[in-house]
C-alpha positions as CSV (number, residue, x, y, z in Angstrom):
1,X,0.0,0.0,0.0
2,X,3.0,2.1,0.6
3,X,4.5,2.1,-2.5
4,X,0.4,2.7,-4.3
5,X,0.4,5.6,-2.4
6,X,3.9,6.5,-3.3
7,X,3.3,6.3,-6.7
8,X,-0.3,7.9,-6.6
9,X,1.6,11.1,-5.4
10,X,4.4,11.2,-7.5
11,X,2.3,11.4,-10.4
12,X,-0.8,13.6,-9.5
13,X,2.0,16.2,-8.0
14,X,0.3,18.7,-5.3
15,X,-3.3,16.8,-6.0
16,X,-1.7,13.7,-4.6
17,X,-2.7,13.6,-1.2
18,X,-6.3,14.7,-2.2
19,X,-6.6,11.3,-5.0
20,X,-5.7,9.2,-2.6
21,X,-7.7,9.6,0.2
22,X,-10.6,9.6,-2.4
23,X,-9.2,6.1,-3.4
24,X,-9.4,4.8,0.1
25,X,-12.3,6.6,1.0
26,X,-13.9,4.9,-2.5
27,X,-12.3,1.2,-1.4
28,X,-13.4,1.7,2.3
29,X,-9.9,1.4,3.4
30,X,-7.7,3.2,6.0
31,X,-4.7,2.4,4.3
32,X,-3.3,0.1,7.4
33,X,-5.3,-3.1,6.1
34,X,-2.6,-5.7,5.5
35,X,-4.3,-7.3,2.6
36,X,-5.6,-4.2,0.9
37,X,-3.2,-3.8,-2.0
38,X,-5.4,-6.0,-4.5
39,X,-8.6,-4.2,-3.7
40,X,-6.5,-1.2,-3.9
41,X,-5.1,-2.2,-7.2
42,X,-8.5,-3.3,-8.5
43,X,-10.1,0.6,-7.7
44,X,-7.0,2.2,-9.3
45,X,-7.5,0.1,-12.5
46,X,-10.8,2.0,-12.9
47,X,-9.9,5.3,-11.9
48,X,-9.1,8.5,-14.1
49,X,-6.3,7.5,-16.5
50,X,-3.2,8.1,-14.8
51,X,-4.3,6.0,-11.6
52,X,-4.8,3.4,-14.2
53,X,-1.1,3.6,-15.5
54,X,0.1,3.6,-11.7
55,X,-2.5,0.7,-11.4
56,X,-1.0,-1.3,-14.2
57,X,2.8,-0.7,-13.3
58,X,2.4,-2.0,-9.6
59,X,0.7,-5.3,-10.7
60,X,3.7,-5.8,-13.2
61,X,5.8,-4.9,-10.7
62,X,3.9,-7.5,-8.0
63,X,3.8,-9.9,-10.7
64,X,7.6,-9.8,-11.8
65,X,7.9,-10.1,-7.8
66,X,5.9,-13.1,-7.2
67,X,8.2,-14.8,-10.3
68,X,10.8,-14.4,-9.3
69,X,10.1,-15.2,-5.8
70,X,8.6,-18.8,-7.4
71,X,11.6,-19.0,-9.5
72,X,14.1,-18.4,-6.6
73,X,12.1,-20.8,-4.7
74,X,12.3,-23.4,-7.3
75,X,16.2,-23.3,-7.6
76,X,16.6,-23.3,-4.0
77,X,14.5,-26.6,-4.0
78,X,16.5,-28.2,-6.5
79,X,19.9,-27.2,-5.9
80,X,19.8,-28.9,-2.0
């Protein structure tokens, strides 16, 4: 959630702050939830279109995360 707010206020500039509290306010989130990133995600991906790009370039980056995490993983298990 960090890094979706992060990004939300890097690219909205001074109107950061002010998109994303409408985003959790819209997701009825605080921001704290542990497992609020997808639900967060989801919301972005239909937001005005710059949320959407900041949407679509955290689930790359989650994906890419979670493949290499499997791969890693998967080398680990084979290499012992």
């Amino acid at each position: 959630m960090d890094d979706a707010r992060d990004a939300v206020h890097r690219v909205h500039g001074p109107d950061g702050p002010r998109v994303w509290s409408h985003l959790l306010q819209a997701a009825g989130l605080t921001g704290q939830e542990p497992d609020a990133f997808e639900r967060m995600l989801r919301l972005m991906a239909s937001a005005d279109p710059t949320t959407r790009l900041c949407a679509t370039a955290l689930q790359i980056r989650a994906s890419s995360y979670g493949h290499l995490a499997a791969a890693h993983s998967s080398l680990r298990s084979h290499s012992g």
